[in-house]
C-alpha positions as a printed Julia matrix, in Angstrom:
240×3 Matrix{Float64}:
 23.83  -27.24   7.72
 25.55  -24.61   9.93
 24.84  -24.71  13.39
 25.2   -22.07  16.04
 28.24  -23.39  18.62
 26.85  -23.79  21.72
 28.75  -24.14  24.87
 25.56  -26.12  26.53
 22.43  -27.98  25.97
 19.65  -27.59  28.25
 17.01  -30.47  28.02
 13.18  -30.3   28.91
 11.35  -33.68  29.0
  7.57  -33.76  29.21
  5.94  -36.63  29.9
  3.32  -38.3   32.08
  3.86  -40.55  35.2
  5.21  -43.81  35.06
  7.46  -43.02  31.64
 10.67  -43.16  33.71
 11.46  -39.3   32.0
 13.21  -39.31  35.55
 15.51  -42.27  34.99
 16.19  -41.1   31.46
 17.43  -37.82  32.84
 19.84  -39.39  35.15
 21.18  -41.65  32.74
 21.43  -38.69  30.21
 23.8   -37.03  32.59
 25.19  -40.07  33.85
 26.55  -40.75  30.3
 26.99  -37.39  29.59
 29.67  -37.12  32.66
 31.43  -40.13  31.41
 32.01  -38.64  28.11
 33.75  -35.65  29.97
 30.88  -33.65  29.88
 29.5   -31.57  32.68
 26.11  -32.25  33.53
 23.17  -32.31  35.98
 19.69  -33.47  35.96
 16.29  -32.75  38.11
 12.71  -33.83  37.94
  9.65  -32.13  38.51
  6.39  -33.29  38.86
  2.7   -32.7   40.92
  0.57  -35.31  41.72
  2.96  -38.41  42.01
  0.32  -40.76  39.92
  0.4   -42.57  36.29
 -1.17  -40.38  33.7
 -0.23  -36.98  35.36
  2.27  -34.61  33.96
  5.98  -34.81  34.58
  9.1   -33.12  33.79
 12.37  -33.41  33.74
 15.69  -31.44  33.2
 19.28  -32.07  31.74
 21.51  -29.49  31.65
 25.19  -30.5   29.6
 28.02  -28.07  29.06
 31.89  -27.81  28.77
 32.0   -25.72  32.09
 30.74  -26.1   35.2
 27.21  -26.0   35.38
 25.43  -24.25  38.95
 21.93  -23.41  38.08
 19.2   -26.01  38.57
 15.04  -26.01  38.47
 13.44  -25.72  35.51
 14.59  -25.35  32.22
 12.2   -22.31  30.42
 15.0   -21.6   27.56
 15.31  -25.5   26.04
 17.62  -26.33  23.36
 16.05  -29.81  22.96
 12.26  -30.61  24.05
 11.68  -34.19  24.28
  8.07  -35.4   24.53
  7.33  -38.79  26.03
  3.49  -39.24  25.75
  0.92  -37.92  22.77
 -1.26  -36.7   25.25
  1.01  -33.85  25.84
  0.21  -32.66  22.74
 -3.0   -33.93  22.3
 -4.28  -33.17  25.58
 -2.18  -30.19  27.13
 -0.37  -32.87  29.8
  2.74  -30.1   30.31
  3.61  -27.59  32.79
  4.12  -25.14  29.87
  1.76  -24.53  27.14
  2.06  -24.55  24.41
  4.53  -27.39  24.9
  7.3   -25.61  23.17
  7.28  -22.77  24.83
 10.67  -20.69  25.37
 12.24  -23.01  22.87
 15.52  -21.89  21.23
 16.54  -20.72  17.67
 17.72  -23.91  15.51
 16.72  -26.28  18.7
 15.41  -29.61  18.32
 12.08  -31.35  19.28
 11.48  -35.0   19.66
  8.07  -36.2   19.77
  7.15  -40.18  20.5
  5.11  -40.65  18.09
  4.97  -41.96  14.41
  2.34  -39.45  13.35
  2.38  -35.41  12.61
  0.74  -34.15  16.19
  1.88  -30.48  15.42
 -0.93  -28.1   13.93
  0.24  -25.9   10.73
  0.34  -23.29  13.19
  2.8   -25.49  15.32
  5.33  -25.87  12.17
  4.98  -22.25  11.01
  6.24  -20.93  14.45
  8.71  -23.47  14.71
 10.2   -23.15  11.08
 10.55  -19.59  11.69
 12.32  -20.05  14.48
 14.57  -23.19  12.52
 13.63  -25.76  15.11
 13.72  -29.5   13.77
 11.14  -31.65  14.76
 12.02  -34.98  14.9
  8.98  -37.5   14.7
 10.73  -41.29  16.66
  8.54  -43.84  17.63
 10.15  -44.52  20.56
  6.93  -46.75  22.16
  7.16  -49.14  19.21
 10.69  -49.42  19.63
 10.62  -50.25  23.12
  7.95  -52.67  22.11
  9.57  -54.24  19.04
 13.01  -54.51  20.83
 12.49  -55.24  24.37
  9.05  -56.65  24.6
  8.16  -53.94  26.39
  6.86  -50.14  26.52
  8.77  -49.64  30.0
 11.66  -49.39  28.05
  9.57  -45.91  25.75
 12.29  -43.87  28.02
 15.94  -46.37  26.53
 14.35  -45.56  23.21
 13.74  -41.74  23.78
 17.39  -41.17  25.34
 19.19  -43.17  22.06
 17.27  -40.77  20.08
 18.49  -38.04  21.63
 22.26  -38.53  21.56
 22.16  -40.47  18.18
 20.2   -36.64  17.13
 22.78  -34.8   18.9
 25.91  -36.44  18.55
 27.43  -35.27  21.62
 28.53  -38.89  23.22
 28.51  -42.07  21.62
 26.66  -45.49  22.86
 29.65  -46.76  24.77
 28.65  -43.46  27.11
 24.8   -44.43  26.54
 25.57  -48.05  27.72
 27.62  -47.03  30.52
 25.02  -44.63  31.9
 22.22  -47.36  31.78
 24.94  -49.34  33.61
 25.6   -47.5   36.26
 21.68  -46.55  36.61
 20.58  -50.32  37.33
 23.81  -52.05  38.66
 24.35  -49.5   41.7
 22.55  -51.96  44.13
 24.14  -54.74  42.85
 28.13  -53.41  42.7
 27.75  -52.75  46.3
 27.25  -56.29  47.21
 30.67  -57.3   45.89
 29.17  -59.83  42.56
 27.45  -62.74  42.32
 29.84  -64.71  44.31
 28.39  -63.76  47.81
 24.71  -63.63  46.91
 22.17  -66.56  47.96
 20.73  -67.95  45.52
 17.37  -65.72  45.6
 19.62  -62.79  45.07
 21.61  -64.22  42.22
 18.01  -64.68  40.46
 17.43  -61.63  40.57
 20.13  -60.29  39.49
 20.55  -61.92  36.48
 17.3   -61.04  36.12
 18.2   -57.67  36.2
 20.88  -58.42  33.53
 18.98  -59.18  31.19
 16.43  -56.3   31.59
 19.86  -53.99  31.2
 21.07  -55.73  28.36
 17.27  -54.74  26.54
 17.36  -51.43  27.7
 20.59  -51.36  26.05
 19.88  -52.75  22.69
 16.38  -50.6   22.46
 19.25  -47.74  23.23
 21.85  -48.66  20.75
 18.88  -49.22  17.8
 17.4   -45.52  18.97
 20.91  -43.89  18.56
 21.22  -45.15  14.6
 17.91  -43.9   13.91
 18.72  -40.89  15.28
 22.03  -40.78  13.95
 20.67  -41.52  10.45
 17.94  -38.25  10.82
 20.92  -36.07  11.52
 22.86  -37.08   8.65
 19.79  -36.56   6.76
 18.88  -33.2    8.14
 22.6   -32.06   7.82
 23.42  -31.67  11.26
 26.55  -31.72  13.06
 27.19  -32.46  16.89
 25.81  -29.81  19.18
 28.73  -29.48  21.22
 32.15  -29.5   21.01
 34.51  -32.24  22.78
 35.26  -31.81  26.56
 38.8   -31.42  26.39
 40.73  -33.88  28.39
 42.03  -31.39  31.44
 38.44  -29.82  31.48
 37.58  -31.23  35.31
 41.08  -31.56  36.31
């Protein structure tokens, strides 16, 4: 399938509180930067409790990006929760407002949530919707729906093929193991410490794997759907 070349993706992530859209935003450009990508991320959100609707925003280009807030022109929507379908839990209504020609939407959920109306507007428009599970994922992989966000962000760059899960593993890396890096290792911790970080290993290495499995699935739509990566490769001397 031919696909307009795009210089940039801009990201818009709805979601409600306590999905950790903020941490998946980060890590998105985290890994996004370590691909040679430029990239920058910000949250938004009201009332700071679970339930309540949050955004976030990724911006990713091959030149320097300047302009932060909110993203109104998406390339990619990706909704966390049902409910902001279902219920109208997003700062923009309908949720797919200002969405591009031939962009992408990924919805968490196993089932249709779009009306015919939805599909009509969107077809016309040649957006993909892309239906992941990414709460039974999280669920299935790391015991846990904590890691909904891991599963969300693997879909996303397995969809997009922009970076591959070596970037993906490193951002998730680099998101959890700040604290820990600082110290030096393991071999000057007490003991409590040391717990808890390999504790914290092991919650990295699930986020991880719920990652890596996202990424084939979406990998595997793609293919199906025909698409090709949505950006080009950062040349090498691009932020020299």
């Amino acid at each position: 399938m031919s696909q307009p070349r795009r210089r940039r993706i801009n990201v818009r992530m709805p979601a409600i509180g306590g999905q950790g859209a903020v941490t998946a935003a980060h890590i998105m450009a985290t890994a996004a930067d370590y691909a040679g990508y430029y990239a920058v991320s910000n949250p938004f959100f009201g009332a700071e409790k679970r339930m309540a609707p949050a955004e976030s925003y990724v911006r990713i280009g091959i030149e320097p990006i300047y302009d932060r807030g909110e993203v109104v022109y998406p390339d990619v929507i990706m909704v966390f929760h049902a409910q902001v379908v279902t219920m109208g839990k997003s700062y923009t209504m309908p949720f797919y407002s200002g969405i591009k020609r031939n962009g992408l939407i990924i919805v968490n959920s196993e089932e249709d949530l779009l009306s015919e109306e939805d599909h009509k507007y969107l077809a016309s428009l040649g957006v993909k919707v892309f239906n992941f599970p990414a709460t039974k994922f999280a669920l299935e992989i790391a015991g846990t729906e904590l890691a909904t966000n891991m599963a969300m962000l693997g879909a996303f760059f397995g969809a997009t093929q922009i970076v591959g899960t070596d970037a993906v593993e490193e951002g998730i890396k680099a998101r959890f193991l700040k604290r820990f890096v600082a110290s030096g290792g393991t071999a000057s911790l007490d003991s409590a410490i040391e717990r808890k970080f390999k504790k914290k290993l092991e919650l990295i290495e699930k986020n991880i794997n719920t990652a890596k499995a996202s990424y084939e699935v979406g990998q595997e739509w793609a293919k199906d759907q025909g698409l090709t990566p949505w950006l080009p490769k950062p040349r090498e001397t691009a932020k020299v």
